[in-house]
Residue frames as qw, qx, qy, qz and C-alpha x, y, z in Angstrom:
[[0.228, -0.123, 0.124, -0.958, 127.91, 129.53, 85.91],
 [0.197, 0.345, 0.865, -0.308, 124.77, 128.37, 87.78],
 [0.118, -0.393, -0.662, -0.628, 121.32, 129.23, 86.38],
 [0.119, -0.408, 0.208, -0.881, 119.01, 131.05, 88.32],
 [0.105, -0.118, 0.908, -0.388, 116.99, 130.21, 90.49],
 [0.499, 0.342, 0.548, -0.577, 113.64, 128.50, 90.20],
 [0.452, 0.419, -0.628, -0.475, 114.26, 127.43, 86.52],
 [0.958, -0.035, 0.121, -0.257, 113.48, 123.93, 85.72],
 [0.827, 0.358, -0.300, 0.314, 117.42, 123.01, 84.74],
 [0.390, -0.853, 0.258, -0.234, 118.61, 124.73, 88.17],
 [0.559, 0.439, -0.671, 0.212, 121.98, 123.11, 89.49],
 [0.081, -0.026, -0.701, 0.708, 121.75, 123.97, 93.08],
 [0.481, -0.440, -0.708, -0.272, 118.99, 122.29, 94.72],
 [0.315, -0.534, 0.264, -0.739, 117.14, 124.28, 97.20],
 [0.133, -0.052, 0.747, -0.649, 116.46, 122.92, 100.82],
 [0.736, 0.131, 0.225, -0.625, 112.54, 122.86, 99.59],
 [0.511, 0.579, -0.598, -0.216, 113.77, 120.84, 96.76],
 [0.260, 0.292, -0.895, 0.214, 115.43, 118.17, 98.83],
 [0.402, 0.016, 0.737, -0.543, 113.21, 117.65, 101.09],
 [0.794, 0.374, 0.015, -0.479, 110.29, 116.96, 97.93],
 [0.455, 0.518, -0.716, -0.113, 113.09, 114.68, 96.98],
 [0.040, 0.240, -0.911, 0.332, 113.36, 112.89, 100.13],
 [0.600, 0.266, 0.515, -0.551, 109.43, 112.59, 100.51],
 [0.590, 0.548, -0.284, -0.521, 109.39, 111.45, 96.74],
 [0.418, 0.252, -0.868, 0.097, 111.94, 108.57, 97.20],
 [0.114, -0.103, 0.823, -0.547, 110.11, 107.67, 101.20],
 [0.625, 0.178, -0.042, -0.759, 106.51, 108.05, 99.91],
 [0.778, 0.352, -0.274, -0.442, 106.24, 105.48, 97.62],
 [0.305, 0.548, -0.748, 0.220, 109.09, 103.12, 98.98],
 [0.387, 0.018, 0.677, -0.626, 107.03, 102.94, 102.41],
 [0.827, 0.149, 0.140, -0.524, 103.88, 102.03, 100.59],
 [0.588, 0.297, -0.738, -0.145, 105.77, 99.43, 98.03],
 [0.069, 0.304, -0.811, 0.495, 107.67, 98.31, 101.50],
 [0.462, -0.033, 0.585, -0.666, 104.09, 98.12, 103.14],
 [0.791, 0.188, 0.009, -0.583, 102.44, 96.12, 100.49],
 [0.451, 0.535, -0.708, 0.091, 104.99, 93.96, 99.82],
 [0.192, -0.349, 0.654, -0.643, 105.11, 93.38, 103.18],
 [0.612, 0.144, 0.317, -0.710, 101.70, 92.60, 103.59],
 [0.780, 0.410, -0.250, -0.402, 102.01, 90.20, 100.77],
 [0.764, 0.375, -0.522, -0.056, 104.75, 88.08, 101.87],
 [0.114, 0.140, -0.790, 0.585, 104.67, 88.14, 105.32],
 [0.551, 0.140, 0.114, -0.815, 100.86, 89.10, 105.84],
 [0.211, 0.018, 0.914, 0.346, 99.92, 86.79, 103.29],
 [0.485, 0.663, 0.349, -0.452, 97.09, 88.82, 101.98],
 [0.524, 0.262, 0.637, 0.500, 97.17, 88.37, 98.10],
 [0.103, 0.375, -0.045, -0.920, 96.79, 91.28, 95.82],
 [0.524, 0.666, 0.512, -0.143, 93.85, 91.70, 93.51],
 [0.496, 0.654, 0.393, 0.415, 94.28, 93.14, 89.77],
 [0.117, -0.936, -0.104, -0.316, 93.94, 96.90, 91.22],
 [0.666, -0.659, 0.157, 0.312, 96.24, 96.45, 94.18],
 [0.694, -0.199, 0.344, 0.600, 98.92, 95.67, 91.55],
 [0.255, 0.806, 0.229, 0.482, 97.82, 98.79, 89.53],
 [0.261, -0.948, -0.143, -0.114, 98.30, 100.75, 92.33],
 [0.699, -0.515, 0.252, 0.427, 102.22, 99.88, 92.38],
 [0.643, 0.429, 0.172, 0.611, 103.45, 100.34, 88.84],
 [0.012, 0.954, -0.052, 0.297, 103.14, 104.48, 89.53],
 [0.643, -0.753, 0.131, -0.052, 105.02, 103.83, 92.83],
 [0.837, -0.139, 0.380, 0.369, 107.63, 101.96, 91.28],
 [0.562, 0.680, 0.186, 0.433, 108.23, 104.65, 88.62],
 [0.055, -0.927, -0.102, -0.356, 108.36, 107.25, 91.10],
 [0.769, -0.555, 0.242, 0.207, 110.80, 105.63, 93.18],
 [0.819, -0.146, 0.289, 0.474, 112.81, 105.38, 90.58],
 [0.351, 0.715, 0.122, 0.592, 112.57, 109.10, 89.12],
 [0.415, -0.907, -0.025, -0.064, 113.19, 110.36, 92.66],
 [0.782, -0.259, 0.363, 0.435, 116.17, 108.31, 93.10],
 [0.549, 0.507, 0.285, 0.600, 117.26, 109.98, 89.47],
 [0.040, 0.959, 0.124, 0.250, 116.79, 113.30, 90.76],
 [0.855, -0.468, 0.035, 0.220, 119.43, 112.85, 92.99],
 [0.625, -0.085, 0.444, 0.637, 122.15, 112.12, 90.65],
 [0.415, 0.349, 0.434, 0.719, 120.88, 114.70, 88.29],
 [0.095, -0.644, -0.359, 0.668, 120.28, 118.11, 89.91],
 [0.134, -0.022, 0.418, 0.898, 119.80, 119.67, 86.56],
 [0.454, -0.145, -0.566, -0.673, 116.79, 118.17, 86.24],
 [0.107, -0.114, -0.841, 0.517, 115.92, 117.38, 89.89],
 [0.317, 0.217, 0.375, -0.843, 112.87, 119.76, 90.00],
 [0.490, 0.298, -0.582, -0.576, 111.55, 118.17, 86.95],
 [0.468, -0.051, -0.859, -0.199, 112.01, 114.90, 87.54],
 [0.053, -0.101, -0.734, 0.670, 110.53, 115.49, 91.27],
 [0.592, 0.222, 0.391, -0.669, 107.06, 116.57, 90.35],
 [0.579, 0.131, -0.716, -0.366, 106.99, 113.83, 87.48],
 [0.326, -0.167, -0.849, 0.382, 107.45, 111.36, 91.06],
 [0.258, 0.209, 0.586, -0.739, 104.80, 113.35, 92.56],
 [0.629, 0.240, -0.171, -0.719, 102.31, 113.25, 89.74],
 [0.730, -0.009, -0.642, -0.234, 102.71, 109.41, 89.60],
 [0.152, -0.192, -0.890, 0.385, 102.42, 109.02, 93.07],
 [0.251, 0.148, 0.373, -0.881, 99.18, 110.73, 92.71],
 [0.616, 0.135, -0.381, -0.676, 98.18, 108.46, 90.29],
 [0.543, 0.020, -0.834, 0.091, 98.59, 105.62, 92.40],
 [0.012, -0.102, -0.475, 0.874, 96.47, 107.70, 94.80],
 [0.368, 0.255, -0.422, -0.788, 94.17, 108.12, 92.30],
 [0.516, -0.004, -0.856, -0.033, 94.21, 104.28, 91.30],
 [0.037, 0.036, -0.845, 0.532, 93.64, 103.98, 95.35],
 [0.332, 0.113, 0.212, -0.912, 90.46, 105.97, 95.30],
 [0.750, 0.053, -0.408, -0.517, 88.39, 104.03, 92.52],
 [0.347, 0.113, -0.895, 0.257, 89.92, 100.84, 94.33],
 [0.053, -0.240, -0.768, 0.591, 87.99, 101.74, 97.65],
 [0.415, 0.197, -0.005, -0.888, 85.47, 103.18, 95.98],
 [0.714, 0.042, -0.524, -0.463, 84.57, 99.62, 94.64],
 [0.263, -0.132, -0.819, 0.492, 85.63, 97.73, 97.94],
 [0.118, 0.244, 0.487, -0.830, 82.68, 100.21, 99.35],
 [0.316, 0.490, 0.805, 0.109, 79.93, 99.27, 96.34],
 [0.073, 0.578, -0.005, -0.813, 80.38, 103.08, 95.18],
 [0.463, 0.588, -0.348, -0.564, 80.75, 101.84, 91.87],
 [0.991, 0.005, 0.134, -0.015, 81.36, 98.68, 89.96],
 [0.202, -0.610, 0.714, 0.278, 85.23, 97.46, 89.46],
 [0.095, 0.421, -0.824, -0.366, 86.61, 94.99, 87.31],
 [0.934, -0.011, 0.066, -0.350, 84.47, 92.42, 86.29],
 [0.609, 0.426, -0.601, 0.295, 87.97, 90.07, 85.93],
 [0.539, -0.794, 0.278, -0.039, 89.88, 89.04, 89.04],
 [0.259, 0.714, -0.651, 0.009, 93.36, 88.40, 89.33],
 [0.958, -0.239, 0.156, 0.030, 94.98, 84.62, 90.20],
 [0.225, -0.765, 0.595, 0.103, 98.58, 83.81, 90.74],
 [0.951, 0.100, 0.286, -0.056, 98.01, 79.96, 89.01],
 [0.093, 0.624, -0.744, -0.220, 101.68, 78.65, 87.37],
 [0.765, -0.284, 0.573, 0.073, 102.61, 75.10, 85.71],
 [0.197, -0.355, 0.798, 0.445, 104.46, 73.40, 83.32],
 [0.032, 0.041, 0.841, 0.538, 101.92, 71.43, 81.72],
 [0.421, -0.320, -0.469, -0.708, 98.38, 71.59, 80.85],
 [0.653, -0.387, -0.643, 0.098, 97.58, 69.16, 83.76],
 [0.527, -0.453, -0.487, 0.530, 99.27, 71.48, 86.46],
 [0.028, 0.239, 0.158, 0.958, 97.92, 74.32, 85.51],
 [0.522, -0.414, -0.511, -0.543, 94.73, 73.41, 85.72],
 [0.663, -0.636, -0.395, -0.005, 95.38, 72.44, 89.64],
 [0.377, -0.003, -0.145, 0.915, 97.22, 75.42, 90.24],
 [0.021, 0.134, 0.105, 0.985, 94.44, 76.83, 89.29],
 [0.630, -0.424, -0.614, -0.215, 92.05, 74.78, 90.77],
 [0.698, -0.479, -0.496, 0.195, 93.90, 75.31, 93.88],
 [0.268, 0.264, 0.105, 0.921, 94.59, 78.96, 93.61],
 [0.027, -0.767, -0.507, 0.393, 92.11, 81.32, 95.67],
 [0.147, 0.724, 0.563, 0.371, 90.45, 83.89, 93.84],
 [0.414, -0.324, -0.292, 0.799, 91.19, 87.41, 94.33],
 [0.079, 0.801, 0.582, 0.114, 88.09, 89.79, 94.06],
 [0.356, 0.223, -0.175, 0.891, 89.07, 93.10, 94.06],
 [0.440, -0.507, -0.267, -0.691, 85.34, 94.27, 95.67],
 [0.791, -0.484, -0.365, 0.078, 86.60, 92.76, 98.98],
 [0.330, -0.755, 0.417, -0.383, 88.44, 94.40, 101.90],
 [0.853, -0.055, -0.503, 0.125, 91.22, 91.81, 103.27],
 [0.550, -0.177, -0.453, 0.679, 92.68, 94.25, 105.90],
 [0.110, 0.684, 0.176, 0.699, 91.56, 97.29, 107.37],
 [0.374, 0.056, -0.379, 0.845, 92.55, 100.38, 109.62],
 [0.017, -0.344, -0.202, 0.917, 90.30, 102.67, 110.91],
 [0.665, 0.458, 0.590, -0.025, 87.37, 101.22, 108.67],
 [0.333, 0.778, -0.432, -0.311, 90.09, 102.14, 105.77],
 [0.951, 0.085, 0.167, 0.246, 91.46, 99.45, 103.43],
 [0.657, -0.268, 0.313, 0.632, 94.73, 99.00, 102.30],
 [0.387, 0.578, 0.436, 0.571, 93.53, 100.97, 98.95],
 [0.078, -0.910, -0.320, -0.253, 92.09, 103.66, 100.90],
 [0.410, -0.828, 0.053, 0.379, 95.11, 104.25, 103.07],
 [0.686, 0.071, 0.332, 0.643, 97.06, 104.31, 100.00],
 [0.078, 0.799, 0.388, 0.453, 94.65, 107.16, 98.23],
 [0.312, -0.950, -0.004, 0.007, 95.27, 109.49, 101.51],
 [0.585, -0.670, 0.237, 0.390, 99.05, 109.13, 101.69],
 [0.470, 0.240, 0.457, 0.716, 99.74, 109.18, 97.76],
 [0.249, 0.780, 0.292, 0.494, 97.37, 112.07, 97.19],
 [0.219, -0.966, 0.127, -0.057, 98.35, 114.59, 100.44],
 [0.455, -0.602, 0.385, 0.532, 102.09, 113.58, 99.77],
 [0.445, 0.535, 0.430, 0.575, 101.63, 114.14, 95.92],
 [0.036, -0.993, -0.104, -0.052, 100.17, 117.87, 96.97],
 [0.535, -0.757, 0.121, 0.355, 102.65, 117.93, 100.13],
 [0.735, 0.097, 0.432, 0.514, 105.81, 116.94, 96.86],
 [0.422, 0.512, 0.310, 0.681, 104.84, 119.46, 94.31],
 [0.195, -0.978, -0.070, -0.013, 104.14, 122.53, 96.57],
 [0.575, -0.678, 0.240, 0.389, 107.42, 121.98, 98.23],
 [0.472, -0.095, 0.433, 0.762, 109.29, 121.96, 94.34],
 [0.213, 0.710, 0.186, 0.645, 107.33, 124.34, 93.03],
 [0.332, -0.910, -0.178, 0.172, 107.78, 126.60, 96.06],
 [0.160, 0.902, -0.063, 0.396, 109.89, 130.16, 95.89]]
């Protein structure tokens, strides 16, 4: 016997449902996909913040993907993936908010520096560029990479949980 509808353990996934699924799993996949991208073809380097702004993305990809396989708990696990792609929206905001001198960011910066021994560390990290997170290394529409993240995590966080909590 199904449960009714609009519980939170529902079996049969509505049509609004799926679709907050399918934006839940594309959302966050695309951005990864685009930063990634951007990192290893691009060759722009991420800063500290940049890689904040994936963990969420990477959770939510992988509670969307769960909803899938578990339709009990599909509506559930679907606005969990929207609420952490809104924190990686979130994340975006302060990000460009310090790329733009709104506020102050990290006083740290991230480096990628690797070696085996004491010696090649040290020129790894000698020869390692610095990654400020208070710089812009690409930008759209005088939007950075943070800021286009903030507009497409937070209005497809909204766009996510309307569509599973909708009637």
């Amino acid at each position: 016997m199904d449960l009714p509808s609009g519980t939170l353990g529902q079996l049969r996934v509505t049509p609004s449902i799926r679709l907050a699924q399918w934006l839940a799993v594309l959302v966050p996949g695309g951005l990864l996909a685009g930063a990634l991208g951007s990192q290893h073809l691009g060759g722009l380097a991420p800063c500290e913040m940049c890689f904040w702004q994936r963990y969420p993305h990477w959770a939510a990809l992988a509670l969307a993907g769960m909803s899938f396989l578990l339709p009990r708990q599909a509506r559930g696990l679907t606005l969990v993936a929207a609420l952490l792609v809104a924190v990686s929206g979130s994340i975006g905001v302060f990000h460009a908010g310090v790329e733009a001198g709104w506020w102050e960011g990290l006083t740290t910066c991230a480096t990628s520096a690797s070696g085996a021994s004491g010696d090649a560390l040290l020129k790894s990290i000698l020869a390692t560029p610095l990654i400020r997170c208070d710089q812009v290394q690409w930008s759209l529409l005088g939007l950075s990479m943070a800021g286009w993240n903030a507009l497409i995590s937070l209005g497809s966080a909204g766009a996510i949980a309307w569509l599973t909590l909708k009637r």
